[in-house]
N, C-alpha and C positions, 0 to 999 in steps of 0.2 A: 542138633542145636535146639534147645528149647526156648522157646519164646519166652518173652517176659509175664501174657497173659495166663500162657501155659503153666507156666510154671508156680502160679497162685495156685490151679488145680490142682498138680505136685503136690505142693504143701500140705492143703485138704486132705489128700488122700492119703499123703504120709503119716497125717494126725488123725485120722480116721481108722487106718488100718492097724495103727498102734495102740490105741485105747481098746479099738474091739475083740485085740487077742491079749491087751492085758486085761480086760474082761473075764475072757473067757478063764485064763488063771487062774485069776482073782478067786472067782465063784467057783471052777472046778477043784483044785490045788490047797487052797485056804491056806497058802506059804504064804504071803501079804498080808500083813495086821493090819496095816495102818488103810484110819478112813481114807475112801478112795472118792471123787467126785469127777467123774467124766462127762467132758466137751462135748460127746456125739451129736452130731447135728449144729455143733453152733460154730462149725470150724472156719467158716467164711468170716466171721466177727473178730479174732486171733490174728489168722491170713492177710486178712485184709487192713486192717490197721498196721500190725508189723510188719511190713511191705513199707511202707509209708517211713520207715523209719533207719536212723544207720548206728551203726556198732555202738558210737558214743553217748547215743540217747538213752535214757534206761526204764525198762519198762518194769512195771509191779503189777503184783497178781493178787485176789484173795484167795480161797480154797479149791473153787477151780480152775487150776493150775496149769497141768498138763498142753493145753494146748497154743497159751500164750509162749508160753516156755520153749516149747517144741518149734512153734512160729520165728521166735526170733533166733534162732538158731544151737537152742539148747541140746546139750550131747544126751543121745537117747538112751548109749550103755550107761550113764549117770544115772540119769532117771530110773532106769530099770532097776539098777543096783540099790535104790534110794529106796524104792516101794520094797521092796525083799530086805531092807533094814540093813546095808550092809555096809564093810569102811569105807568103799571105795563110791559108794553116792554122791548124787551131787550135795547132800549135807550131811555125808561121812556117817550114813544110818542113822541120824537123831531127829532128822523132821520128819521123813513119810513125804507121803503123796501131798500135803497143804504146805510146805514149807520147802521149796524147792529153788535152785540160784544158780545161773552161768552167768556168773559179772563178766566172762570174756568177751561175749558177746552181747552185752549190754542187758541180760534178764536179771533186775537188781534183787528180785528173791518175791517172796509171797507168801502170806501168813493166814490162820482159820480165825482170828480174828474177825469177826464182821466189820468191814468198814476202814479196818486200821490202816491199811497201807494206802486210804487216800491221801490222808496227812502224810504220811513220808513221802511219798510221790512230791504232793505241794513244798514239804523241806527242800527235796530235791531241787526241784525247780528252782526255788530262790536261791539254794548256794548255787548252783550254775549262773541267774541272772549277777549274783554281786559280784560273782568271781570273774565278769564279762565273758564268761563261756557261750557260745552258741551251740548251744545241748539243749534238749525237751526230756522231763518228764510224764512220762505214761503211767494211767493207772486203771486194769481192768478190774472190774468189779458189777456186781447184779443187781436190778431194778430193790430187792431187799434191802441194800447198804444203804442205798438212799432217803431210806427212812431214818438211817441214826445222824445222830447229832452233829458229827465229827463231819458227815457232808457237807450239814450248812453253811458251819465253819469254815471247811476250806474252801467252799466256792467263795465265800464273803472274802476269806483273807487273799486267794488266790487272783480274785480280782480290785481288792485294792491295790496291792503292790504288783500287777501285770504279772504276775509270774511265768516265765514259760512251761505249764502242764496242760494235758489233755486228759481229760476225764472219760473215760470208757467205760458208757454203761452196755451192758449187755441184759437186755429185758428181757427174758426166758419167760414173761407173766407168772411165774411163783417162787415165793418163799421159801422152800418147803413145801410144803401143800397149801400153804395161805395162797390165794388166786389175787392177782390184781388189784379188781374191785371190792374185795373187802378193805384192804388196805389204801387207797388211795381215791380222796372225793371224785366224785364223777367232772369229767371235764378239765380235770389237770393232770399234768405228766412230768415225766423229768428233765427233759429239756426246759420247759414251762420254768419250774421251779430254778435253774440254771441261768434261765434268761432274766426272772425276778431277781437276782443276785447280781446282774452286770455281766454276767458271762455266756459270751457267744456260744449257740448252743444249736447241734440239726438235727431231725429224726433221720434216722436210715434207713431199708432194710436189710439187717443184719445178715441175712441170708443171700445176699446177694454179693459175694466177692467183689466184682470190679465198682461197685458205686460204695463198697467200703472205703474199699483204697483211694479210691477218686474221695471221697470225704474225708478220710485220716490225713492222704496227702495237702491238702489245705490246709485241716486244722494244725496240723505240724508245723508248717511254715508260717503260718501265720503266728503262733508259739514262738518260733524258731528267731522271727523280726523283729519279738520286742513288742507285739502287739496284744498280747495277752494271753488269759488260758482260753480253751474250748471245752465243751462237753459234748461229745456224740451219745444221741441214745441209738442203738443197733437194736433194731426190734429179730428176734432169734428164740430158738427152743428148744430144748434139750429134750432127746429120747428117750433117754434114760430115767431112773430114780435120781432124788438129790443125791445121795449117797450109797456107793455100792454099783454092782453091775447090772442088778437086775431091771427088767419093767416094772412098773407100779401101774397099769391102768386098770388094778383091780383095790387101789388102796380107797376108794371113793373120793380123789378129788381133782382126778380128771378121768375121761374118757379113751377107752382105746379108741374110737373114732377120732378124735380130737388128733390126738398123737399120731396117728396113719396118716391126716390131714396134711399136718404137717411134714411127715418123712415123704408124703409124697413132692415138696417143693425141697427136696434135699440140693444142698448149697453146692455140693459137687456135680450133681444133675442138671443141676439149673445152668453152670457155668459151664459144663461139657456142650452142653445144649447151645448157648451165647455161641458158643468157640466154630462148632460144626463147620457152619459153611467158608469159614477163614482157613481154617485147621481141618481138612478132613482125614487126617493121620489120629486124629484125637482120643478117639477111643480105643484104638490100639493102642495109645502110649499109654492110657488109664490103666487097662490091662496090665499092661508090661510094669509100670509102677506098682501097683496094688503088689503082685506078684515080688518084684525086688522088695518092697517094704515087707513082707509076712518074713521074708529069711530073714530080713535085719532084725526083726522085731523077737524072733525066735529062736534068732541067732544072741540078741542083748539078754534073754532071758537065763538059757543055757550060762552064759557067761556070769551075768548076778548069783546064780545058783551056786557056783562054783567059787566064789568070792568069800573070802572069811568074815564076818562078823565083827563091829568094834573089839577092842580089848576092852574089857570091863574095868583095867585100870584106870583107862583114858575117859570112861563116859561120861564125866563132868568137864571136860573140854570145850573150852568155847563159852562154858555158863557164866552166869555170872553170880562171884561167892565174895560176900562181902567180910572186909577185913575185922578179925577181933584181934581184942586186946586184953 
């Protein structure tokens, strides 16, 4: 029986172990077109909020995808099938890796748009509040979306009409390679900015699993009552490049020290660590997890391989073709 704390680290490690051998494809294989943008490292910020939340709530994503997706209970052979272009993806091989949806389980989809699925998050929200549903919209998104326009927007609109959404920033501090401090005056942040607008707003460390959850768990409920939206800023880092598998700490706009800095406070380490002297079975179950998730993960791959490809008859499916006359 797995506990409930334990099973956060699950999560982590199932989202952990499945990016780094779609990774490894990705770059060795070059079967996968489509841009790819991985979680590694920021899987406690995914985990820990989708925890907090149940089937009927719907969560949105921007381009890094993957591990919100995979958090709230997104089917992995979907996924898998999805990055390899094929029918049977979770968007029938037309979106890729940025454009991924299990509405069965409440993942409402997620787009490469910068910013855009804050606003539908906030739609959401309000057709749940008018329709008296007691549903929350979720919407993650990186300390960069919060520059464009569409944020200030909805935090303004989101908090006149109380809508029930929680805003999920995940501050990785870059853009791309723009760092932080070029882009934001010294001395304001996004919460800052969130609370200027009326909307209840906490810092976290992103990296820290259980004080996510403990944080998303509120901000949810208090959504949930009819008391308005929240914005969590989750402070978190990605290992990785913005896009792609590889590292960058030779691109010049961070440092391999920097990045080592950080993987050494890795969100799964940290919470095996919390768990220890509760759980002393823990790291063997880490083991034994990491170990079941590499078959799954290689097991969804072999499977996508072997999947046919849209028909080309059908590949405007779904689009939309406006009528002539």
């Amino acid at each position: 029986m797995v506990s409930a704390r334990a099973r956060l680290i699950r999560d982590m490690v199932r989202i952990r172990t499945a990016e780094e051998i779609l990774a490894d494809y990705y770059r060795d294989e070059q079967e996968m077109r489509t841009p790819t943008h991985f979680s590694i490292g920021q899987e406690a910020t995914a985990v820990g909020v989708c925890s907090a939340t149940t089937t009927e709530d719907w969560v949105y994503s921007g381009h890094r995808s993957h591990a919100p997706y995979l958090a709230k209970g997104g089917d992995l052979e979907a996924l898998v099938a999805e990055l390899y272009g094929k029918e049977d993806g979770c968007a029938h091989g037309r979106g890729g890796s940025m454009h991924v949806m299990d509405q069965s389980v409440g993942f409402a989809g997620s787009a490469a748009i910068l910013g855009e699925m804050i606003s539908v998050a906030v739609g959401s929200g309000w057709t749940f509040a008018r329709a008296g549903e007691e549903r929350v919209a979720l919407t993650f998104f990186g300390e960069g979306a919060a520059d464009e326009g569409v944020f200030a927007e909805s935090l303004n609109f989101a908090a006149v009409h109380r809508i029930p959404v929680v805003f999920v920033c995940e501050n990785n501090l870059y853009s791309i390679s723009s760092p932080l401090s070029v882009r934001h005056a010294e001395g304001t942040s996004v919460h800052g900015r969130a609370e200027a607008a009326g909307v209840r707003a906490l810092s976290v460390d992103g990296n820290d699993v259980f004080a996510v959850q403990a944080a998303a768990r509120d901000a949810v409920e208090h959504a949930r009552r009819g008391e308005g939206p929240v914005l969590l800023e989750l402070a978190t880092y990605r290992w990785r490049a913005h896009v792609g598998p590889g590292l960058d700490h030779d691109h010049g706009y961070r440092s391999k020290e920097e990045i080592e800095s950080w993987m050494a406070g890795c969100p799964i380490v940290r919470a095996t660590d919390a768990l220890r002297a509760d759980e002393p079975d823990i790291d063997a179950a880490v083991a034994t997890w990491s170990t079941e998730f590499q078959q799954e993960t290689h097991a969804a791959v072999d499977r996508a391989k072997a999947l046919p490809f849209p028909d080309t008859a059908r590949l405007l499916d779904g689009a939309y073709l406006p009528e002539t006359h």
